[in-house]
N, C-alpha and C positions, 0 to 999 in steps of 0.2 A: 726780150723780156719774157717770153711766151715759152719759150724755146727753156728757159732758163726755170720756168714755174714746171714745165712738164717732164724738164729732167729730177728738180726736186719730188713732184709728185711720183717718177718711178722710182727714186730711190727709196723715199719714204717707206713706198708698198712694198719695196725690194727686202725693206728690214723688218716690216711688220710681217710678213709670213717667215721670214729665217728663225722668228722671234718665235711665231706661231709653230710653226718645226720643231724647235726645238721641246716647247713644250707639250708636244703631244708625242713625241717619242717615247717616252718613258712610258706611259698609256698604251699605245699599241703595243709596245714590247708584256708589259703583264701583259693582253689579253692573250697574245699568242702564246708565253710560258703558260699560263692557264690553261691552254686545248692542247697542251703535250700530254702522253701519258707517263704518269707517276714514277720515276725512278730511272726516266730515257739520259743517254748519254750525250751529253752535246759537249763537240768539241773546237767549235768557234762558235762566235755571236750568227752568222746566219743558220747554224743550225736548227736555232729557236725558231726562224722564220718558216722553216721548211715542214712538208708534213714528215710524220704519222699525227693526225690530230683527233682527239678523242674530248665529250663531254661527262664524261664517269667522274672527271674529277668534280664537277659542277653538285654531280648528285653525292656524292659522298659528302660535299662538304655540307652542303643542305638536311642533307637527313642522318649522317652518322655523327655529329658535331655538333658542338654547341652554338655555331655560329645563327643561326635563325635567335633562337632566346638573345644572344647579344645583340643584333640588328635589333631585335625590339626593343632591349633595352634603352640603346643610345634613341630609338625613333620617339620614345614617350621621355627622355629625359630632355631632348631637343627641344619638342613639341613643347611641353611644360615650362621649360624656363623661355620660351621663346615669347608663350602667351602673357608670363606674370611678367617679362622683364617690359613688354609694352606696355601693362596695366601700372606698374608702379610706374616705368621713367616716364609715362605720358601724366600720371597724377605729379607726381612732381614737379614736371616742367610745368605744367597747367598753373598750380600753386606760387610758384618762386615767379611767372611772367604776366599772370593776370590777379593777383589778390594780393591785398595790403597786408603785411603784419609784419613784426620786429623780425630784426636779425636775418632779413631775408635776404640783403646783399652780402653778409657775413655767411649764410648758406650757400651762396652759389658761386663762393671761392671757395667754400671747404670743398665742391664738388669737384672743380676746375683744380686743385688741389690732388684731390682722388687719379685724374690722368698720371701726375708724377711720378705715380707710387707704383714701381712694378709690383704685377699680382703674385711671383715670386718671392717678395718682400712679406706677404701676407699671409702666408701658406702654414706658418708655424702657429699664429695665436689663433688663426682660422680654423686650423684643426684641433687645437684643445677647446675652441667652443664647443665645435660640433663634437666632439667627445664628450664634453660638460655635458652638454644636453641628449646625451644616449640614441645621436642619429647618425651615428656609423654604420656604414652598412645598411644601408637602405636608401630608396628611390630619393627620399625627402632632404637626409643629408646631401645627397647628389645632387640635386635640384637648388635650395636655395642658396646656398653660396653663390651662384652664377646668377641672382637675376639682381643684382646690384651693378648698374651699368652707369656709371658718372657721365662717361659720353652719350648715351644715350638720353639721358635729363640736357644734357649741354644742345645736343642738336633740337630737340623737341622744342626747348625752350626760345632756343634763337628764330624756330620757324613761328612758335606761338608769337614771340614779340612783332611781327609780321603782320598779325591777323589786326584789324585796327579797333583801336578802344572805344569807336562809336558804336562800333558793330557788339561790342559787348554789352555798351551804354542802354543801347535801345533795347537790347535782348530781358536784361534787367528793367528798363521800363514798362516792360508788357508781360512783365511777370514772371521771367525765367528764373528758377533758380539756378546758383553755381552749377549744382550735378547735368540740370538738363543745358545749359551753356557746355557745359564739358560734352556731354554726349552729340549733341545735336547741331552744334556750333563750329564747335574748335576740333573735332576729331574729325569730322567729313573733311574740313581744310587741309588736316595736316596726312591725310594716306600716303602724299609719297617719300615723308619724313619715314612715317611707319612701317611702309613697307620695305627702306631701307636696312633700318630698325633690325627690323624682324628678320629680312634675310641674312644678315649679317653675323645676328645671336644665334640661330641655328646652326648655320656650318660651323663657327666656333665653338658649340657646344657638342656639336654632333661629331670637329676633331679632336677634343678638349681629352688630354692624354694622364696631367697631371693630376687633378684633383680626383679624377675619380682613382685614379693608380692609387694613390695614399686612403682613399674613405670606404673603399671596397675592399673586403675578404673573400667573400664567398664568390666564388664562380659563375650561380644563377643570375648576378647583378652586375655580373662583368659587361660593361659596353664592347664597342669595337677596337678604341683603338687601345685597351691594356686589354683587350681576349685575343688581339690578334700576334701579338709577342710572345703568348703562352701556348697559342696553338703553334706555332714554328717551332717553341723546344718543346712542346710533348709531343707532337704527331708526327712529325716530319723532319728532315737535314737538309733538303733537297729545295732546291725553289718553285715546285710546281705548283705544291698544295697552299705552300702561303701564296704566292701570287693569287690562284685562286678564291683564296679568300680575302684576300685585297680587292679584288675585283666586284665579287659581292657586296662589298663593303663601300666599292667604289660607285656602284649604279644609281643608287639613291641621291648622290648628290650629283650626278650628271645627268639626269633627269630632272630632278631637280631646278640644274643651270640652263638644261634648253627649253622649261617651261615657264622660268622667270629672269630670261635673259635682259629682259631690255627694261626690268625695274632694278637687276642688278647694277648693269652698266648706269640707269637713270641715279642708283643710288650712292656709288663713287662720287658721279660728277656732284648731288646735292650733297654731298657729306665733303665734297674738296671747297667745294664753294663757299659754306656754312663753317 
């Protein structure tokens, strides 16, 4: 039986690194096309692996390119909707799981509703709002379409229903209001809802390709992932420089992942469970 557990557990491990293999090939392969120099000839796949390797293409892309202004943009449009999307769906969930008032279970289907609806489904009357309302092209247009998170109210909500109604009970007994229940009560309980939350809106927002492709004109407001399409057909033919700029593009969230690795994985498993 032993014998039988220990072959299961090397096979297991056997396929979680081929798994892990595979996905980090594509990663090393950009970083090393990124340290070729500009315009080299390669004529198999290890050519990329082999030297000449040069960091010029790092500085050109930083200082002759618009890519720094784009990293910042997608860093403050992330940042931003990452903060309001926890401030609304934690008021929400707060609302619809601890306070009486009409039409509340009628609300928290229309939300659970909101999952069915692809966000490509949405994309047409969403943009003649934000036309209607003259925030095209700008930070703001870009920002509030994304902090309307259904799931986001859904998970909050099901951890608020969690938190017990004495505990509420008494908090109101001694005087708390709603606001100071919400702040002091039910948000310390629920950080690692939040922090799932939060890590989740970010990289979404920070890969989010469509909306801003349609809501953005101008170039100064181009995020990363529609400036990184335009710098491959105006700069370059060749794979170095885009890789390069993939790469850039890529460091933020892999820093990122190995500084909030174990609230990420902690956030899968609460959000598979929930």
């Amino acid at each position: 039986m032993r014998k039988k557990k220990n072959v299961s557990h090397y096979a297991l491990s056997g396929l979680s690194l081929f798994t892990a293999f595979l996905f980090i090939i594509p990663i090393v392969w950009m970083l090393f096309v990124s340290l070729k120099p500009e315009g080299i000839g390669v004529s198999n796949v290890i050519g990329w692996f082999i030297p000449p390797y040069t960091t010029e293409n790092y500085a050109h892309v930083l200082f002759d390119t618009p890519v720094i202004r784009w990293l910042w943009n997608s860093l403050i449009v992330a940042l931003i909707s990452t903060v309001l999307t926890l401030i609304v769906t934690s008021l929400a969930a707060f609302a619809i799981s601890k306070m009486k008032f009409r039409y509340k279970t009628f609300i928290y289907v229309f939300f659970l509703a909101g999952l069915m609806v692809p966000g490509e489904a949405t994309i047409i009357p969403l943009y003649q709002i934000v036309k209607d309302m003259d925030l095209l092209d700008t930070y703001t247009g870009l920002i509030i379409p994304g902090i309307a998170s259904p799931l986001g109210v859904i998970i909050l909500k099901s951890f608020f229903d969690g938190v017990p109604q004495e505990l509420i009970e008494s908090a109101k007994m001694d005087g708390c209001s709603l606001v100071r229940i919400y702040l002091n009560i039910v948000l310390p309980l629920a950080k690692p809802a939040l922090a799932a939350i939060g890590i989740f809106t970010f990289i979404g927002s920070w890969n989010n390709f469509l909306w801003p492709f349609l809501a953005i004109m101008s170039e100064d407001l181009f995020t990363l992932p529609v400036g990184i399409p335009q710098f491959n057909s105006v700069y370059s033919v060749d794979y170095v420089l885009p890789m390069t700029v993939n790469a850039v593009a890529s460091i933020p969230v892999i820093i990122a992942f190995l500084i909030f690795e174990k609230q990420i994985v902690r956030g899968i498993s609460f959000t598979g469970i929930k």
